[in-house]
C-alpha positions in Angstrom: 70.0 -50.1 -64.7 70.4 -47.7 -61.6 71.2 -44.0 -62.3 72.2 -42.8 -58.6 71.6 -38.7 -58.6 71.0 -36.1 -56.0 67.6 -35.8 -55.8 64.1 -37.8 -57.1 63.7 -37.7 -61.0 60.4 -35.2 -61.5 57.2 -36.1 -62.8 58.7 -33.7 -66.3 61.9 -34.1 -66.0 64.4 -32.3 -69.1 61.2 -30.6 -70.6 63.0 -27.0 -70.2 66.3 -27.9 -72.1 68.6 -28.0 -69.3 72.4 -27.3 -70.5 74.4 -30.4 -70.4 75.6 -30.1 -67.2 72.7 -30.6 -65.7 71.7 -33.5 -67.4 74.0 -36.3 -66.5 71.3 -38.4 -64.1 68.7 -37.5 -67.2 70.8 -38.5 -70.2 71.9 -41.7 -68.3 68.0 -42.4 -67.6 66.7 -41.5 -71.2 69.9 -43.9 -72.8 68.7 -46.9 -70.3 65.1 -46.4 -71.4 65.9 -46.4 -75.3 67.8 -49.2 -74.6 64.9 -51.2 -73.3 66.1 -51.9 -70.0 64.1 -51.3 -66.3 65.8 -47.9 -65.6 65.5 -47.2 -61.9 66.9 -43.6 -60.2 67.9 -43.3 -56.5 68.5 -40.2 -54.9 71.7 -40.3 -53.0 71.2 -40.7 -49.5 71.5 -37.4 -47.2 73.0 -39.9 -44.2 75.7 -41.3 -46.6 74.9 -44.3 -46.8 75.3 -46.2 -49.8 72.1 -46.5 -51.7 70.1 -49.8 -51.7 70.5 -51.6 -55.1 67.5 -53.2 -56.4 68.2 -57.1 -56.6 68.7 -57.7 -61.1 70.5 -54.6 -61.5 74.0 -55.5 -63.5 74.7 -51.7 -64.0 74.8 -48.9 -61.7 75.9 -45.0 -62.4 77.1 -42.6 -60.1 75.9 -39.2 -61.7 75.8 -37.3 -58.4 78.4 -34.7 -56.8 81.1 -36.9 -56.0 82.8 -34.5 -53.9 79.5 -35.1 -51.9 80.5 -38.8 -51.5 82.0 -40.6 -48.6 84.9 -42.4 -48.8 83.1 -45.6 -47.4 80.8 -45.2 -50.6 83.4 -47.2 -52.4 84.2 -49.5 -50.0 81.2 -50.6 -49.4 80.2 -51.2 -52.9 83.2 -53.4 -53.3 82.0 -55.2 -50.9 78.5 -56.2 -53.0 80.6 -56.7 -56.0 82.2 -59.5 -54.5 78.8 -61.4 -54.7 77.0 -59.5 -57.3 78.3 -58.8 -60.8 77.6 -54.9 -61.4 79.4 -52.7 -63.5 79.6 -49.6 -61.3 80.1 -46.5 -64.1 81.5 -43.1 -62.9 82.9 -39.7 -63.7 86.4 -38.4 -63.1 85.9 -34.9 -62.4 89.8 -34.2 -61.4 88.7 -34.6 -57.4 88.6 -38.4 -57.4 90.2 -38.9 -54.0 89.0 -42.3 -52.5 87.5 -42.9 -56.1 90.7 -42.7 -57.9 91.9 -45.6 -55.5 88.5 -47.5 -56.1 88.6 -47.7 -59.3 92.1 -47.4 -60.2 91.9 -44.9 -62.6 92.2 -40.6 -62.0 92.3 -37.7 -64.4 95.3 -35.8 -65.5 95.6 -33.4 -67.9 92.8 -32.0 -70.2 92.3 -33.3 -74.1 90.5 -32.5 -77.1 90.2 -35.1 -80.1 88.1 -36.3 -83.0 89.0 -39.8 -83.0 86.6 -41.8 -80.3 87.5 -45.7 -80.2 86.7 -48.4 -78.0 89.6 -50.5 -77.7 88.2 -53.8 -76.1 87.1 -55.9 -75.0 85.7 -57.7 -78.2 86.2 -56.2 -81.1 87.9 -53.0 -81.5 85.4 -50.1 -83.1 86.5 -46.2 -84.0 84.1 -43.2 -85.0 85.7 -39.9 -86.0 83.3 -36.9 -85.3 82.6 -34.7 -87.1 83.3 -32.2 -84.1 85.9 -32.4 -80.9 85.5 -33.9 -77.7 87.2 -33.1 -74.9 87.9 -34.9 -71.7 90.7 -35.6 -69.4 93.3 -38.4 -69.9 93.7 -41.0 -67.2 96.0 -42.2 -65.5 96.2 -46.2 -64.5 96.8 -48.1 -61.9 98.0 -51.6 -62.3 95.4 -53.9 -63.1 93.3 -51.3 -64.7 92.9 -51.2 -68.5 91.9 -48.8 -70.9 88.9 -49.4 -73.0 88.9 -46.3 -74.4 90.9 -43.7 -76.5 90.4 -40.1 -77.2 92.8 -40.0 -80.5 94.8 -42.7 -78.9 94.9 -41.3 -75.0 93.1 -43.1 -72.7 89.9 -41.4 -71.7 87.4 -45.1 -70.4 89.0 -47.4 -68.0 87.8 -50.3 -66.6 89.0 -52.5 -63.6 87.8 -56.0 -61.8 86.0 -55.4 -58.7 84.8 -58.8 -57.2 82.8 -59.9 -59.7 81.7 -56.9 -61.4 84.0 -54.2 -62.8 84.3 -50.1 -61.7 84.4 -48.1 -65.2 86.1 -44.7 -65.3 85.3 -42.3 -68.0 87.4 -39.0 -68.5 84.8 -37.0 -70.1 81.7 -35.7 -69.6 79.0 -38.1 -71.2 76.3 -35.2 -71.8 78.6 -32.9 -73.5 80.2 -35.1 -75.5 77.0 -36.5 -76.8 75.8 -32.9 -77.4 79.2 -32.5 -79.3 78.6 -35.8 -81.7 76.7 -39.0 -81.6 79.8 -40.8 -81.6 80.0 -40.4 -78.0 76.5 -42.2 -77.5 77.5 -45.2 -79.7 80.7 -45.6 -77.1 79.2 -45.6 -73.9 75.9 -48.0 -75.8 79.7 -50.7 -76.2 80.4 -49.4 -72.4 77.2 -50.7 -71.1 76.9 -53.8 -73.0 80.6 -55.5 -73.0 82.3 -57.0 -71.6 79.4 -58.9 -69.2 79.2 -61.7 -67.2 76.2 -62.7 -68.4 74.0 -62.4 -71.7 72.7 -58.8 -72.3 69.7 -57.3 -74.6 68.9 -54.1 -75.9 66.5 -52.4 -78.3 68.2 -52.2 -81.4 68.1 -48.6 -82.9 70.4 -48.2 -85.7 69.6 -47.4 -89.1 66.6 -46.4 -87.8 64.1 -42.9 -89.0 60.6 -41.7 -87.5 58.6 -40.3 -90.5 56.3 -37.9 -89.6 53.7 -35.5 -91.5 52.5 -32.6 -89.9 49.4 -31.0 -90.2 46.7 -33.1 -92.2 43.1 -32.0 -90.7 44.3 -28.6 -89.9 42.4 -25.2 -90.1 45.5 -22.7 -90.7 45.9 -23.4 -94.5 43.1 -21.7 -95.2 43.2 -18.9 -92.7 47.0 -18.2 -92.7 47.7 -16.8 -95.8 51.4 -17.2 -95.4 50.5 -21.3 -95.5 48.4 -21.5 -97.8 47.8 -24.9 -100.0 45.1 -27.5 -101.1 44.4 -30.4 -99.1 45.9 -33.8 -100.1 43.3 -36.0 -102.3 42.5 -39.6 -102.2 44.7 -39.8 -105.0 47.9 -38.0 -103.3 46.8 -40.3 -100.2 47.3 -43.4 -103.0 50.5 -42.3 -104.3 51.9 -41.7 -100.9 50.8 -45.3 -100.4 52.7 -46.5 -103.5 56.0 -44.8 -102.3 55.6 -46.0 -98.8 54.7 -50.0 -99.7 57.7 -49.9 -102.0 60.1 -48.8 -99.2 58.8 -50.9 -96.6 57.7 -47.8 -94.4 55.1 -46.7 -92.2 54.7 -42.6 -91.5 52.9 -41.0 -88.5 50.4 -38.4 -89.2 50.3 -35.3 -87.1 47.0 -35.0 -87.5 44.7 -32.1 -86.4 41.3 -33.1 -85.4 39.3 -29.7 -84.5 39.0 -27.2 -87.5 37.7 -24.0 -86.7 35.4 -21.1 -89.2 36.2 -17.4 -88.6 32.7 -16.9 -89.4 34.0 -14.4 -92.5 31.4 -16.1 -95.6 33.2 -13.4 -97.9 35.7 -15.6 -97.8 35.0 -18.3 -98.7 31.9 -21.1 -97.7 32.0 -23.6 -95.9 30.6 -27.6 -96.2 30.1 -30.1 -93.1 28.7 -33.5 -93.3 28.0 -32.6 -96.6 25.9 -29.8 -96.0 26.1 -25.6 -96.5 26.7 -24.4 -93.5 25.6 -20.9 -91.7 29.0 -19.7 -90.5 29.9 -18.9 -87.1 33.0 -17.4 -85.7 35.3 -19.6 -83.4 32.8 -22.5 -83.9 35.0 -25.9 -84.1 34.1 -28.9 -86.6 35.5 -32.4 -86.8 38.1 -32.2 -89.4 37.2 -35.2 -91.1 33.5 -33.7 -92.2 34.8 -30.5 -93.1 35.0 -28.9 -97.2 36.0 -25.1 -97.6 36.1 -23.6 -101.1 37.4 -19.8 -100.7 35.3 -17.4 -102.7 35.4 -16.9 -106.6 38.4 -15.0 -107.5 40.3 -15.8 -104.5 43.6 -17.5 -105.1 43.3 -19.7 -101.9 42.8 -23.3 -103.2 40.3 -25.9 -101.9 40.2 -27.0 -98.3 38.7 -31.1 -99.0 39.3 -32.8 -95.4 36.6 -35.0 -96.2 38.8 -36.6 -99.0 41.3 -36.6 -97.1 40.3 -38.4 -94.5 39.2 -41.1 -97.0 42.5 -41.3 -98.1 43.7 -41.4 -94.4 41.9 -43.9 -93.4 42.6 -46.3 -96.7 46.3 -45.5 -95.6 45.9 -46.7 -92.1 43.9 -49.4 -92.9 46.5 -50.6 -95.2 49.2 -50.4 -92.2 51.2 -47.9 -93.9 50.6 -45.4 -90.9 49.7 -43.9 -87.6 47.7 -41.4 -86.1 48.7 -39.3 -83.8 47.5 -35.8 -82.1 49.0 -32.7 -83.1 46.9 -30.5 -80.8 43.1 -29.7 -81.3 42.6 -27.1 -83.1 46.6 -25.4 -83.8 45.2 -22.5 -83.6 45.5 -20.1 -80.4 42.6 -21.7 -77.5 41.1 -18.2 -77.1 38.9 -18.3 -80.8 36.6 -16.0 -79.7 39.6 -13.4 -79.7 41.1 -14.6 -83.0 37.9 -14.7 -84.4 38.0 -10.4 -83.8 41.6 -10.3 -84.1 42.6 -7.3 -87.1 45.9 -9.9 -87.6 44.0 -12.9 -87.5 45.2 -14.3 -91.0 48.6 -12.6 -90.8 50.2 -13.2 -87.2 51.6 -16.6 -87.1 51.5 -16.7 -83.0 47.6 -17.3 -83.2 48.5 -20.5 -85.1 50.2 -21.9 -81.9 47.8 -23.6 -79.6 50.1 -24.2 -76.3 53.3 -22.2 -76.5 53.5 -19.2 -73.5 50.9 -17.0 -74.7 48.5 -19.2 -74.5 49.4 -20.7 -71.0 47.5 -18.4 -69.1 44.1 -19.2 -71.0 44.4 -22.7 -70.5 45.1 -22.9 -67.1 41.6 -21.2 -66.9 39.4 -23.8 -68.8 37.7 -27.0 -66.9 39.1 -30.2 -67.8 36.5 -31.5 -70.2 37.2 -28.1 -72.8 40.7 -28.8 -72.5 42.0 -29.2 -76.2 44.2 -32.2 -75.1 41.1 -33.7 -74.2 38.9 -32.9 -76.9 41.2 -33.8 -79.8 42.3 -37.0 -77.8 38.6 -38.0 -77.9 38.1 -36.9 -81.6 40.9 -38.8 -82.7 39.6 -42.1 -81.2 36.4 -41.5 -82.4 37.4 -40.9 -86.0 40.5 -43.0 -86.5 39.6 -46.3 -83.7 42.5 -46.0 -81.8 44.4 -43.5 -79.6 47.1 -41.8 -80.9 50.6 -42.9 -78.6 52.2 -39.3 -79.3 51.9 -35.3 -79.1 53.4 -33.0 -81.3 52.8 -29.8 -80.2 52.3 -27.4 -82.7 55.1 -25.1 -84.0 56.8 -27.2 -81.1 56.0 -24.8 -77.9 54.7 -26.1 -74.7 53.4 -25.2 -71.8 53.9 -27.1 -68.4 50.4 -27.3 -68.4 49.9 -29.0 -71.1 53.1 -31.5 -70.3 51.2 -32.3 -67.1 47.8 -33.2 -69.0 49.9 -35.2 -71.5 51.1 -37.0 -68.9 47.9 -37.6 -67.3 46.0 -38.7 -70.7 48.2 -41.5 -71.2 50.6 -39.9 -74.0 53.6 -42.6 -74.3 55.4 -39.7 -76.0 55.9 -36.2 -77.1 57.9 -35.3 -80.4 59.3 -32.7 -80.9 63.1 -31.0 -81.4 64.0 -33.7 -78.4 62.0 -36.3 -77.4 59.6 -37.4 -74.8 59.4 -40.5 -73.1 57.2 -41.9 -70.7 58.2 -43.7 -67.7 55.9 -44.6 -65.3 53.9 -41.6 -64.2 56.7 -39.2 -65.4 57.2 -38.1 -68.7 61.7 -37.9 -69.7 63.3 -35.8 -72.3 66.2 -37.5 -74.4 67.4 -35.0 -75.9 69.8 -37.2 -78.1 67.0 -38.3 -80.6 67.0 -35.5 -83.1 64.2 -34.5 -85.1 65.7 -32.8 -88.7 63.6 -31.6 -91.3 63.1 -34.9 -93.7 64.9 -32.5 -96.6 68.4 -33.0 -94.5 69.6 -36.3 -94.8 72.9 -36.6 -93.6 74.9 -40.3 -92.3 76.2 -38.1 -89.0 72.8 -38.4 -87.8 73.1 -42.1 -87.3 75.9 -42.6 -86.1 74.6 -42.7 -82.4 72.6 -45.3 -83.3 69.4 -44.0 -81.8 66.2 -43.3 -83.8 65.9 -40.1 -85.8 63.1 -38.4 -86.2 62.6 -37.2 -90.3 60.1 -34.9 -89.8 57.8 -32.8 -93.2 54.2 -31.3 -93.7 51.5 -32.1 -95.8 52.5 -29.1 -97.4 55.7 -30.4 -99.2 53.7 -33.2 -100.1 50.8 -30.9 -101.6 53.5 -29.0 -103.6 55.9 -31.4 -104.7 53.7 -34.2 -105.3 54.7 -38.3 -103.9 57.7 -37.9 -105.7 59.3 -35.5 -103.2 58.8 -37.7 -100.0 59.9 -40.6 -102.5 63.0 -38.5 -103.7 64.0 -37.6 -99.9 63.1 -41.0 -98.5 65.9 -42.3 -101.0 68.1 -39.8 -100.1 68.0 -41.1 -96.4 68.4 -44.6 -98.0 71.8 -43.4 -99.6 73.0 -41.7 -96.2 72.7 -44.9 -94.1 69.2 -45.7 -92.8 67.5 -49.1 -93.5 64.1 -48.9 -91.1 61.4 -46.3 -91.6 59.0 -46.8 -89.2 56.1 -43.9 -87.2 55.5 -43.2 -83.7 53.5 -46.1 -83.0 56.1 -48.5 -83.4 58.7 -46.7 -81.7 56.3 -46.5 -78.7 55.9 -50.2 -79.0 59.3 -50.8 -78.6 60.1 -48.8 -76.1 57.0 -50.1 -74.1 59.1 -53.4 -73.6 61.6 -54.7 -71.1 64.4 -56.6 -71.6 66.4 -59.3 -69.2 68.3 -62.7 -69.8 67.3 -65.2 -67.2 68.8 -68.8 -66.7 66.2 -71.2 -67.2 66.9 -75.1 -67.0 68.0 -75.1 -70.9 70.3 -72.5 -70.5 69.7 -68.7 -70.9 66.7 -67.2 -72.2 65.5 -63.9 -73.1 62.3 -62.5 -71.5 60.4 -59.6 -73.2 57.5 -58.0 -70.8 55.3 -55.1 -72.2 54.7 -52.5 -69.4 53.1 -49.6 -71.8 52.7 -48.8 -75.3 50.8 -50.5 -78.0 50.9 -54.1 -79.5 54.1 -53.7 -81.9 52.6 -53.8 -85.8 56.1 -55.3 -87.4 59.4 -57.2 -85.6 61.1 -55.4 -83.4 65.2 -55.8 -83.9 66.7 -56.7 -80.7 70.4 -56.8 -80.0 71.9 -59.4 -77.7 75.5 -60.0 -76.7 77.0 -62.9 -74.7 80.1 -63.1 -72.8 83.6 -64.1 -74.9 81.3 -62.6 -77.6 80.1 -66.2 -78.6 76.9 -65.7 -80.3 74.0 -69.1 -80.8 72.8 -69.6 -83.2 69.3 -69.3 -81.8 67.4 -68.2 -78.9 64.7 -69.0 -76.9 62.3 -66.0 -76.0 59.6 -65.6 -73.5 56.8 -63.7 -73.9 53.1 -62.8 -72.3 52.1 -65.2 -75.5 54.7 -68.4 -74.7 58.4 -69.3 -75.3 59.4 -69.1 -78.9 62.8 -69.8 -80.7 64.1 -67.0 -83.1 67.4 -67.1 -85.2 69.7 -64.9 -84.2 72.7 -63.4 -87.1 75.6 -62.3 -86.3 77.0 -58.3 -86.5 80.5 -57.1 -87.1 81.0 -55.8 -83.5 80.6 -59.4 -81.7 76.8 -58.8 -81.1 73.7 -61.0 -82.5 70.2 -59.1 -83.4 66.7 -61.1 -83.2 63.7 -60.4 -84.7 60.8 -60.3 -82.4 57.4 -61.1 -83.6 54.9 -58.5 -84.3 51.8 -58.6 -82.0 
């Protein structure tokens, strides 16, 4: 897939929230990324020329200024579409010109409507949103069909070019996706049929992130606004049972760095098993840590070293993930905290990289970076790096993106969602993240992975049964897969292509990042005419294999791909 924009894609690109209309080129790159496929963008050229189209490409979008665009644009692209088969997708922004002509479709007057539906070819598909769209209808040349409808006006369009096809959509594809994740499941059918030949993609649907937050972590027992006991081994167990029985996996945002205000009023303070002398700002593993608040207090017990027992007998048991949610979570200046009169009180010094604490970070040498300290802590203590950051309370600085980057990170979770690619880091800010407490079946309809994120906290006060009671709940409202972090990095560390081999056509699956994948990964594959085999050879690093493939409801097949 090429996503032609005006300029280079930055190293953090989307990381500030950019409205929609300045996220066209990103949304389109993000989409192509989730969907497994080598995602290339070209910056329009300043000569206006026509860009150079990598040879293998089948799908090119025009998300630049098209008033910016010569009229020779179009005919030369025609001419490569008579020998190559691309689907060439733009935008009618009411200016087409020599576009309108191209692709024999321009806008007309302006519509809003609930009713999304792709109207062929294959089989026909509507979603009614649960908000309106708006567009523009279009208006079609002959030999141009519809393949879309905005509550039955046409608003997708789709014309033969050589051997590839021009695609016209009337609205914008960022805004409507803001507006309902109907609009992502329709342009997912744009991309993928018709084709001229055989076409995979990672296969999303049904499909929620569990992550717990804040396991390891110092602030419930300093902020007294968050206070709670540690999980035990035997919450660790139950959480086991509930997860086995559901055929899940969660991430664990874990905190690896726990840090004594020195205060031994307060409370006293275990590591490794021994009484410690208590120093202010001083920062401990997590995993060796026990803190028992003072007699009298009403602060419970702070046992990490159980905890991390019953961590590790989870991860060991495949049930779950680690990953990094910062070092310490707690504001990287300690030796201020440590004074600070609102040290227990003031939530902002429980937030490790948001604005305030840009400045002192930018000031510290690499190796006392917190990024670095917890990444090395949590490969020391868990055997493996984590693939994800979650920042804590969710802010970010640009510095800390950057080191992210740097330190290997495959993603960043958060309210949108971070995806490497290459030595850049993308936001898709179409994978949601709600609070695992509200389940809903909107939230699949894109058919993207959602993120179902809690704390150890609701864990600690409503016991196993309340991640059991909400992971039903998610059951009921549509999803099928719980899986972590890990394998969602996995997945999205592979690349997809069809290839004609001397048996026919063949699916090749290379890994360019991420970690082996611990379960199958569901694949979907369409062929032209919508004929599906019944199986399908698939090449790997590790050999050829044949996998079964079943049939879907929309025309399309779904493979299982080995774990491993």
């Amino acid at each position: 897939m090429v996503v032609v924009t005006e300029q280079r894609a930055p190293r953090l690109w989307g990381h500030d929230r950019p409205p929609a209309d300045r996220r066209e080129a990103l949304d389109w790159t993000a989409l192509g990324r989730l969907l497994g496929w080598p995602t290339r963008v070209i910056p329009r050229p300043r000569d206006g020329s026509l860009p150079e189209i990598p040879a293998g490409a089948s799908v090119v979008v025009v998300a630049c200024d098209l008033a910016r665009v010569p009229a020779r644009w179009w005919r030369d692209l025609a001419a490569r579409m008579a020998s190559r088969p691309l689907n060439v997708v733009v935008r009618a922004t009411g200016r087409e010109g020599a576009l309108a002509r191209w692709a024999g479709a321009r806008s007309d007057h302006r519509l809003a409507g609930r009713t999304l539906a792709w109207t062929g070819p294959g089989p026909p598909c509507r979603w009614t949103g649960s908000q309106q769209l708006e567009g523009r209808a279009l208006v079609l040349a002959p030999g141009t069909d519809a393949c879309g409808t905005l509550d039955g006006v046409a608003v997708a369009a789709a014309r033969p070019v050589g051997r590839g096809r021009a695609v016209t959509l009337g609205f914008h594809p960022s805004e409507a996706r803001d507006r309902d994740g109907a609009a992502t499941a329709f342009l997912v059918r744009l991309l993928t049929e018709p084709c001229a030949a055989p076409v995979a993609w990672l296969d999303h649907a049904r499909t929620l992130v569990l992550r717990m937050d804040d396991p390891g972590g110092a602030p419930s027992a300093h902020l007294e606004a968050w206070s709670y006991r540690t999980l035990t081994e035997r919450d660790w167990a139950r959480i086991a049972e509930v997860l086995r029985a559901r055929d899940a996996r969660v991430s664990l945002a874990y905190v690896p760095g726990w840090v004594d205000d020195g205060d031994g009023a307060r409370g006293r303070l275990w590591v490794g098993g021994r009484f410690t002398r208590r120093a202010p700002g001083r920062i401990h593993p997590s995993p060796r840590v026990r803190y028992a608040p003072r007699n009298g207090s009403a602060r419970p017990v702070q046992d990490h070293v159980g905890e991390y027992r019953g961590i590790r007998r989870l991860q060991a048991q495949g049930l779950a993930g680690i990953e990094l949610h910062g070092f310490t979570h707690l504001h990287p200046d300690l030796a201020a905290w440590s004074v600070a009169p609102d040290r227990y009180g003031e939530v902002g010094w429980y937030r490790e990289f948001g604005p305030r604490a840009e400045a002192h970070l930018s000031a510290l040498p690499h190796q006392k970076q917190p990024l670095v300290r917890g990444l090395a802590l949590v490969r020391r203590w868990f055997g493996a790096a984590p693939s994800t950051l979650i920042f804590p309370g969710d802010e970010r600085s640009e510095v800390a993106l950057l080191q992210a980057v740097a330190l290997g990170f495959e993603q960043v979770g958060g309210p949108d969602h971070g995806i490497r690619d290459g030595d850049c880091m993308l936001w898709a800010s179409h994978v949601h993240a709600p609070y695992l407490d509200q389940p809903a079946e909107w939230w699949r309809t894109a058919g993207l992975p959602v993120v179902g994120y809690f704390h150890d906290r609701d864990v600690s006060r409503g016991g196993a049964a309340w991640l059991a009671r909400w992971l039903d709940a998610w059951r009921e409202a549509g999803m099928e897969r719980f899986i972590d972090y890990r394998e969602l990095a996995s997945a999205l560390g592979l690349r997809l292509r069809f290839v004609r081999g001397g048996s026919g056509w063949r699916l090749t699956v290379r890994r360019v990042s991420g970690p082996p994948a611990p379960r199958p990964v569901p694949i979907a594959v369409r062929w032209p005419g919508g004929g599906t085999p019944p199986r399908l050879e698939v090449e790997t690093a590790g050999g050829v294999i044949e996998v079964p493939v079943r049939r879907l409801r929309t025309g399309a097949g779904r493979v299982l791909l080995p774990a491993g």
